[in-house]
C-alpha positions as CSV (number, residue, x, y, z in Angstrom):
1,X,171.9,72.0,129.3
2,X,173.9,75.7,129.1
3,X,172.4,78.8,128.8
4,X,173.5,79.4,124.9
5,X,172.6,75.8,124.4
6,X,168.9,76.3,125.6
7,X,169.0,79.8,123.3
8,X,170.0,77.6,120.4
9,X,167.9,75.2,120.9
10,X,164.8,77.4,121.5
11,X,165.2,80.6,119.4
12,X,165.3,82.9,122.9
13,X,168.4,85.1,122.9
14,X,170.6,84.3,126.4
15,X,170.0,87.7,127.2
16,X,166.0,87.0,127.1
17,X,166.6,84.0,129.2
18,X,168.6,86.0,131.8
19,X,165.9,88.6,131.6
20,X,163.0,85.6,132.0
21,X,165.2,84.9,135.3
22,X,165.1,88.1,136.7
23,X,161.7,88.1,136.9
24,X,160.9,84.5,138.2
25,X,159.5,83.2,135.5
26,X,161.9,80.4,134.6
27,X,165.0,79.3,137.0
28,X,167.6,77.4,136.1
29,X,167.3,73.9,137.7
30,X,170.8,73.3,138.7
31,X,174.4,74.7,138.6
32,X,177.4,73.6,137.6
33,X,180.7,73.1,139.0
34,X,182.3,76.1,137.5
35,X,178.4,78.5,138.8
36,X,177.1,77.9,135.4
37,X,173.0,78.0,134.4
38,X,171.9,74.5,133.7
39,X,168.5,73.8,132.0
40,X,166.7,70.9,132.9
41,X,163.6,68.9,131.0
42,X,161.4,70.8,132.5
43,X,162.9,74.3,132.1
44,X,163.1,74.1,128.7
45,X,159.4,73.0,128.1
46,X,158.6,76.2,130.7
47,X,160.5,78.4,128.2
48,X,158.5,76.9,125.4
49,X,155.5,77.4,127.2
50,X,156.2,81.2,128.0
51,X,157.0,81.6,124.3
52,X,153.6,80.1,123.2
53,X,151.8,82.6,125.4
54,X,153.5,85.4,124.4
55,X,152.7,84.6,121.0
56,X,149.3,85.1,122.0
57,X,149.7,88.8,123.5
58,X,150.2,88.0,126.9
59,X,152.6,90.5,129.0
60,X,154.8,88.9,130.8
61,X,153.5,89.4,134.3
62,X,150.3,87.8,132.8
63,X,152.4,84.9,131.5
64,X,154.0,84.5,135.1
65,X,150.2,84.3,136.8
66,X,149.3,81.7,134.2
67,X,152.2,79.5,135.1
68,X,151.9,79.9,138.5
69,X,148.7,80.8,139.9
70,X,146.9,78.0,139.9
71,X,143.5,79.8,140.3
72,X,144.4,81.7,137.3
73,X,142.0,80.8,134.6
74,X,142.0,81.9,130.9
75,X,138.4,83.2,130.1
76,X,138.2,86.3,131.2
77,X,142.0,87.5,130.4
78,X,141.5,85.7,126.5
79,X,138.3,87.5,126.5
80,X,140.3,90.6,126.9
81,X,143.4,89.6,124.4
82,X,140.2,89.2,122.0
83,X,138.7,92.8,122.5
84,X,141.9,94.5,122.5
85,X,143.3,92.8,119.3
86,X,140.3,94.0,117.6
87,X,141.0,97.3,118.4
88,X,144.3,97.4,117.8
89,X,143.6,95.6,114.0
90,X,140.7,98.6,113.9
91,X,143.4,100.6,114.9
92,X,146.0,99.6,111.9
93,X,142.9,99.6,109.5
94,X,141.9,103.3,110.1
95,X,145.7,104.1,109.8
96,X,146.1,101.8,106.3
97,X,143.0,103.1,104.7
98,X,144.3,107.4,105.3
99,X,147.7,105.9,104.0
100,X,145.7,104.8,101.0
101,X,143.5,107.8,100.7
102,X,146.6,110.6,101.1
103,X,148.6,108.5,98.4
104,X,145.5,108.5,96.2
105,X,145.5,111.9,96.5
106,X,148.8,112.3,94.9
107,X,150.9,115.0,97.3
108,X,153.8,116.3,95.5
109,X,155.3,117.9,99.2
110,X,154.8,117.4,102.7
111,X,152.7,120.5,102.8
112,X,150.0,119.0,100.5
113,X,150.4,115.9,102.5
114,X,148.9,118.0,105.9
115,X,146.4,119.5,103.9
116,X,144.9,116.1,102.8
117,X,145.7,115.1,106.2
118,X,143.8,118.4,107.9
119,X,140.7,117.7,105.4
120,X,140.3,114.1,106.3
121,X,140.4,114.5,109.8
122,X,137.7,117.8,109.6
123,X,135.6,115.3,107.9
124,X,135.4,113.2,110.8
125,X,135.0,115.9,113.2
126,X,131.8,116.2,115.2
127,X,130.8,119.5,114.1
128,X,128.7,119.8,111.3
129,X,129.9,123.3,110.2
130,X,133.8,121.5,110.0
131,X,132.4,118.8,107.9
132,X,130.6,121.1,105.7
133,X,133.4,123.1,104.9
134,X,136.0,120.0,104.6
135,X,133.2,119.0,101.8
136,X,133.3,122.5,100.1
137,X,137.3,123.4,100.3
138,X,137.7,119.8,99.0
139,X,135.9,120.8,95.5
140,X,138.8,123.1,95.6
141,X,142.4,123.3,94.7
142,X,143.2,120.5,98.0
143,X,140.7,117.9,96.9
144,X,139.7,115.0,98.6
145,X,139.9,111.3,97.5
146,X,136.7,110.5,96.1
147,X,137.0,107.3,98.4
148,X,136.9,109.5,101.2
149,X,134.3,111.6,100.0
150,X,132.0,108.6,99.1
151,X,132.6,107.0,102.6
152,X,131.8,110.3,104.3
153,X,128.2,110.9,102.2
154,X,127.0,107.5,102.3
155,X,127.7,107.8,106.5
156,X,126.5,111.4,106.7
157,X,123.1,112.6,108.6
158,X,123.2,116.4,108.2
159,X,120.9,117.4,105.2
160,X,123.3,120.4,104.6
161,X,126.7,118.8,105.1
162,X,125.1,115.7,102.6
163,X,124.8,118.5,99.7
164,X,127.6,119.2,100.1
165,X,129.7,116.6,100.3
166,X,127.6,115.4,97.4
167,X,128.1,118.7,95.2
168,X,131.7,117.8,95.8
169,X,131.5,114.4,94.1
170,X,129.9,116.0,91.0
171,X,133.1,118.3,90.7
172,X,135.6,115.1,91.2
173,X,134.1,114.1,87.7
174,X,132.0,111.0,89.5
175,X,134.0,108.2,87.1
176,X,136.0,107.2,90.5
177,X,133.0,107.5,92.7
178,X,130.5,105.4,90.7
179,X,131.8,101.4,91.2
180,X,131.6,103.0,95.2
181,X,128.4,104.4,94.9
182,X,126.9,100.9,93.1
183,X,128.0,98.7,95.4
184,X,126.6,100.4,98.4
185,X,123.3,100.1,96.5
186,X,123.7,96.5,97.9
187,X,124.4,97.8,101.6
188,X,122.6,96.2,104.3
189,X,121.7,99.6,105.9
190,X,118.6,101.2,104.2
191,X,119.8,104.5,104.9
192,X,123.1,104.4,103.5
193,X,121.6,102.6,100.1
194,X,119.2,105.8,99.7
195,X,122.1,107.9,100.2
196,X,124.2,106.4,97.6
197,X,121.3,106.4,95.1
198,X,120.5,110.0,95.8
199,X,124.1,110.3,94.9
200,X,124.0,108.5,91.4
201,X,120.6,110.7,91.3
202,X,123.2,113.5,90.6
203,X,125.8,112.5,89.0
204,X,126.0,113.4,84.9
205,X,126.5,111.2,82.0
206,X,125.4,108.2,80.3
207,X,127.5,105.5,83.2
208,X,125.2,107.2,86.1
209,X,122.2,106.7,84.2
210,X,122.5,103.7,83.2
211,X,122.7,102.7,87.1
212,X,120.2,104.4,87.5
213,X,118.2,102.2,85.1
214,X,119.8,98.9,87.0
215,X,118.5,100.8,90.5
216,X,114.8,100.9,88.9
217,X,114.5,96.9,88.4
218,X,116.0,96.8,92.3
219,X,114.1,95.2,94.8
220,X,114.6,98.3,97.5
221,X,111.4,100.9,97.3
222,X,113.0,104.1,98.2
223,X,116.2,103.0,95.6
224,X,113.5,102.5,93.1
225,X,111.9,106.0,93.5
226,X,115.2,108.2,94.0
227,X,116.1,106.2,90.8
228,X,112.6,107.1,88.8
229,X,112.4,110.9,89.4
230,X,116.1,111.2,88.3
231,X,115.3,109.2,85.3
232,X,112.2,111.1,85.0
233,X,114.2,114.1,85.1
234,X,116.1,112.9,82.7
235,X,113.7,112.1,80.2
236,X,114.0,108.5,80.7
237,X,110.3,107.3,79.7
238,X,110.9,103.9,81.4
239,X,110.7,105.7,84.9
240,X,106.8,106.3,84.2
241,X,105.6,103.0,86.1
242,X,107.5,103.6,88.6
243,X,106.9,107.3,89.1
244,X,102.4,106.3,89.2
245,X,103.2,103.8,91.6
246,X,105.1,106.2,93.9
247,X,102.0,108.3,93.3
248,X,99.6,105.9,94.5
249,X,101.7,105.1,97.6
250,X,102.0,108.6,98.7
251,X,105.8,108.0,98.3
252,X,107.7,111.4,97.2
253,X,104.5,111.8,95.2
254,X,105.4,115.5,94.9
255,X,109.0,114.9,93.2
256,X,107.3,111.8,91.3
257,X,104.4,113.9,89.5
258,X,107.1,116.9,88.6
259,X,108.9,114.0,87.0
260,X,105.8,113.3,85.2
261,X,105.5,117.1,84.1
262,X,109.2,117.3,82.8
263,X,108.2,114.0,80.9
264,X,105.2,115.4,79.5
265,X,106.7,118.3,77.8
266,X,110.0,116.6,76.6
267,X,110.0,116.1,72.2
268,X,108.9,112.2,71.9
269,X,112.1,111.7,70.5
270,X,114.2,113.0,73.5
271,X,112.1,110.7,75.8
272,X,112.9,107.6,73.5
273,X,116.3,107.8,74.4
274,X,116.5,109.5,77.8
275,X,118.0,112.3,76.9
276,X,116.1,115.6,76.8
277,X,117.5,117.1,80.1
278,X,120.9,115.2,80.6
279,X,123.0,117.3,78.6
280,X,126.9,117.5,79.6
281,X,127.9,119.6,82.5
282,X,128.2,123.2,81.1
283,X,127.1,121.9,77.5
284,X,123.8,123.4,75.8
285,X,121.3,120.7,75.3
286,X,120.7,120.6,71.5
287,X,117.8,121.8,69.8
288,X,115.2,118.9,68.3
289,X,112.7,119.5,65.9
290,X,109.9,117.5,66.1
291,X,106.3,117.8,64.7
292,X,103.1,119.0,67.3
293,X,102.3,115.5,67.3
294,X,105.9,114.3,68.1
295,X,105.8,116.7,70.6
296,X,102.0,116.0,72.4
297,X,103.2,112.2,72.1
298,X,104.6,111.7,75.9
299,X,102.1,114.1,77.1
300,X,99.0,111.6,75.5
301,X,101.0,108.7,77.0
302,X,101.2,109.7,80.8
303,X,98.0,110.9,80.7
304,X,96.4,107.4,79.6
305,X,98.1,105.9,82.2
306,X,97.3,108.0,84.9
307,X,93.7,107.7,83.9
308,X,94.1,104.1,83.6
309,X,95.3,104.0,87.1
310,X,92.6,106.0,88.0
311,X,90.4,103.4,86.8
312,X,90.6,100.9,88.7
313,X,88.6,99.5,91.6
314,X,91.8,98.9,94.0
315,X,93.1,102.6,93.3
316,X,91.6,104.1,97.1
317,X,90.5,107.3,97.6
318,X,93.7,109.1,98.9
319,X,95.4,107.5,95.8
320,X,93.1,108.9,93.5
321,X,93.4,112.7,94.4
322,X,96.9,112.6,94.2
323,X,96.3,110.8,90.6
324,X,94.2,113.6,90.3
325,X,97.1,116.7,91.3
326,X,99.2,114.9,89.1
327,X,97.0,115.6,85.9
328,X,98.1,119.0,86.5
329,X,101.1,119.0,84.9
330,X,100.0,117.0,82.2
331,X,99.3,119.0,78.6
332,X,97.1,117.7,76.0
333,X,93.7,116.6,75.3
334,X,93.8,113.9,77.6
335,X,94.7,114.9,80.8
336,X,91.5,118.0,80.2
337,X,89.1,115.0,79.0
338,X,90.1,113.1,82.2
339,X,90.0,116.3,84.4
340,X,86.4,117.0,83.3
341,X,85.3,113.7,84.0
342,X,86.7,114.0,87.6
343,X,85.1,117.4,88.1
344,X,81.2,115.3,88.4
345,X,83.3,112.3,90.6
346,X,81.6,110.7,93.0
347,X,84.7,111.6,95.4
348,X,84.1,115.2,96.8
349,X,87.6,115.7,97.3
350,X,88.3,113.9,93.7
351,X,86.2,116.0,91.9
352,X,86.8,119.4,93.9
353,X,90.1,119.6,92.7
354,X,89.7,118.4,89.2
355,X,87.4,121.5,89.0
356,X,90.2,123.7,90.1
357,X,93.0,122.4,87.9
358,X,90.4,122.9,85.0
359,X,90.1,126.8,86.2
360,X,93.7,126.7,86.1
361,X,94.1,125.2,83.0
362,X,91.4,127.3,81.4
363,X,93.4,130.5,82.8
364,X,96.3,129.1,81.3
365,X,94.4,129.6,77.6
């Protein structure tokens, strides 16, 4: 068979089969008369059998030692078509993904299209100071995607660079950012599921805190407690559980008894619906009028529990004088009642510092 038959018959240009030639890999069997290439049987199924493994990646000096070598064995040079492939496809995804992000972004010129470009690379820098200063420009005239943004704080270790990448999300608006931040509340990685909750933790409006609700019922501990001291905060009474158990654990008991405190004070009604300390970015929270009793209401209610908690036999030692610290922030009857009870406990350390918070209540008066 002729050269342009064989390059009919097998899709590979004459000039590829001449190529092939040069270097040894396939020669024609025979000649013609006339000097021409003939193929025989067995060319042809070499030519097909170079084509298959140079669909796999193989150069085609490789290609050559597989045909001909017959020492030449596959494992360790597929091994090494495997790694590279993967970095090549890691390759292509990292370049798809700042396609995405710079055309999310929205660049009317090629100048805003280097600025995305600069930000998004200082983000990935290994300075902390360049990635703190990507976050902050990016709340700025040359924002960020808030894809990029919410990849880069769910990843990020550096307490300071984390604020502020997070400060940046609040001034996207956080609509875009929330489906992100919600589904890595389902991550595999502990740490990057308390960073996206700490996230939602400050993000405004009614969509984050309503999240934040679906992050209390959540089986993951810290998830639960970043979610209860910014419902807490909120004025979301349904934290309250969640808040005492966090105090019993010694878990961010601190944060979890200030919740308590802003709780306590909050008008009944404003804790009924979660709303006494959520109002709208740069809004004035409106004024409630409720009645002293309205008002005591939460106050009364934490207290109970606490003391209930107190209470019981299982409640350990350490558990109780943090129970105990908590009280402090509690107004009302209750929480004084329970206070002077715990000032003649049986707990020296209990009952020390129930008779402080009473000398500090009573200088309050």
């Amino acid at each position: 068979m002729l050269i342009g038959e064989v390059a009919r018959r097998s899709g590979v240009s004459a000039r590829m089969l001449r190529h092939y030639e040069s270097l040894g890999l396939v020669r024609p069997s025979e000649r013609t008369g006339s000097g021409y290439r003939e193929y025989s049987g067995d060319d042809i199924r070499r030519i097909f059998h170079i084509e298959s493994l140079r669909s796999l990646g193989l150069s085609l000096r490789e290609i050559g030692r597989a045909l001909d070598e017959p020492g030449f064995t596959p494992s360790s040079l597929v091994g090494d078509l495997i790694r590279q492939t993967r970095e090549r496809i890691a390759a292509e995804t990292e370049l798809l993904t700042r396609l995405n992000r710079i055309d999310a972004a929205e660049p009317g010129d090629w100048e805003e299209v280097l600025q995305v470009v600069a930000l998004l690379q200082a983000l990935s820098s290994k300075s902390a100071d360049a990635r703190q200063r990507a976050a902050l420009s990016s709340g700025g005239q040359d924002a960020l995607p808030v894809a990029a943004l919410v990849e880069a704080v769910l990843s990020e270790t550096d307490t300071n660079v984390a604020g502020a990448l997070r400060w940046a999300l609040v001034r996207s608006g956080g609509a875009d950012s929330l489906p992100l931040l919600v589904e890595a509340l389902g991550s595999p990685e502990a740490a990057v599921r308390e960073r996206a909750a700490q996230c939602l933790a400050e993000l405004p409006g009614d969509e984050a805190t309503a999240e934040l609700r679906r992050a209390l019922a959540g089986p993951d501990a810290v998830v639960r407690g970043r979610a209860a001291v910014a419902l807490g905060n909120r004025g979301a009474a349904d934290a309250v559980p969640e808040l005492i158990d966090m105090i019993v654990a010694g878990r961010n008991d601190t944060d979890a008894a200030d919740a308590l405190s802003v709780l306590a004070v909050a008008p009944a009604s404003a804790v009924a619906t979660g709303s006494a300390v959520d109002p709208a970015p740069g809004a004035t929270a409106p004024a409630v009028v409720t009645t002293s009793a309205e008002a005591t209401a939460p106050a009364e209610r934490i207290a109970t529990a606490l003391v209930e908690r107190l209470a019981r036999p299982a409640t350990e030692a350490p558990a109780r004088g943090r129970l105990t610290q908590a009280l402090a922030g509690i107004p009302g009857a209750t929480a004084t009642r329970a206070l002077v009870e715990l000032s003649a406990d049986e707990d020296r350390a209990v009952a020390l510092t129930a008779t402080y918070l009473l000398r500090l209540r009573d200088g309050e008066r």
